[in-house]
C-alpha positions, 0 to 999 in steps of 0.5 A: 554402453548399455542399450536402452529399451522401452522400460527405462525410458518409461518408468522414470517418465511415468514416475516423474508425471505422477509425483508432477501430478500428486504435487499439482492436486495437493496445491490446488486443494491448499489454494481451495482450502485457504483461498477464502481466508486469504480474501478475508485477511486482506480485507481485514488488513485493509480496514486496519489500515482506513482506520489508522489512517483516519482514526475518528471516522466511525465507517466507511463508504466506498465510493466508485470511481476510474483512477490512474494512481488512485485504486481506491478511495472511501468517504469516513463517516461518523456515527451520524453519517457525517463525512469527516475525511476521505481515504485514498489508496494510491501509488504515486508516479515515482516508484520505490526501489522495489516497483510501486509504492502502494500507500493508503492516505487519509485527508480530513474534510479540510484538506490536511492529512490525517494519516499515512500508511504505505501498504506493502514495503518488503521489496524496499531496502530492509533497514532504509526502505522499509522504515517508511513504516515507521510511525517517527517518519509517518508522522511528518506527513500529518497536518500537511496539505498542497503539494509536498516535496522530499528534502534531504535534511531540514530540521523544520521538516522534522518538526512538522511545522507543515510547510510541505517539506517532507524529510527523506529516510536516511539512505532511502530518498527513492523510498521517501519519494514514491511514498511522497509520491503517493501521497500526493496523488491522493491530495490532487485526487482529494482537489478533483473531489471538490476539496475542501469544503 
């Protein structure tokens, strides 16, 4: 067995202590280099989806407030600063296969969902899950208002004739739960606003 001295203990250290070193200051110099437009992106994703949700609102207006379930909640205005709905970024108590289910909700000043627009899906089940993106699914939740429940399978569900029942994806009812979950925390948020009026 050879023996070992001071040279073979220290040059492996050493190199392994540089490389650990040159590997953290490349890393911090991309975070400082792409820190600013992470932040913008993420902004910007979160405009596309206020606006997808209530599509006739001209601006935004953020309003302060301490939510549970609701992390954010915005006042749509028309170009007359008129508040036309409200947008609601929540998860529900139910959570998705993958954790919290973010969703980002529209309500009009009547109380009816305007849109839908689940934020962050890729911990879902690719292929059951994830189609709560789907604009066929989505759009069940338009036009309704109270409190909603998934149902497994109701063709009057399908044809939105808003009766509160939401279908559930196929193969994905945890899914279709934390995001009618979701949405519900919004329209109960939307309740303690003062509602419709």
């Amino acid at each position: 067995m050879k023996k070992m001295n001071a040279k073979d203990i220290l040059v492996p250290t050493i190199s392994l202590f540089v490389i650990c070193l040159v590997a953290t200051a490349l890393l911090a110099l991309v975070n400082m280099i792409t820190v600013d437009k992470i932040a913008a992106n993420t902004l910007a994703t979160a405009a596309e989806s206020r606006k997808s949700v209530l599509s006739e609102a001209a601006d935004f207006k953020e309003v302060d407030m301490d939510g549970d379930k609701v992390t954010d909640y915005y006042e749509g205005v028309d170009a007359s600063g008129n508040v036309i709905g409200y947008v609601f970024d929540c998860s529900g108590e139910d959570k998705g296969y993958g954790g919290d289910v973010s969703v980002t909700v529209g309500i009009s000043v009547d109380g009816t969902i305007t849109g839908i627009q689940p934020d962050d899906v890729s911990n879902e089940t690719p292929g059951l899950g994830q189609n709560s993106n789907k604009s066929s699914w989505k759009a069940q939740f338009v036009g309704e208002s109270g409190d909603l429940t998934v149902v497994k399978s109701d063709k009057t569900a399908q044809e939105n004739t808003t009766d509160g029942k939401i279908n559930a994806l196929t193969s994905a009812t945890i899914t279709s739960k934390a995001v009618t979950s979701s949405v519900n925390a919004a329209l109960d948020m939307f309740d303690e606003i003062g509602g419709a009026k």
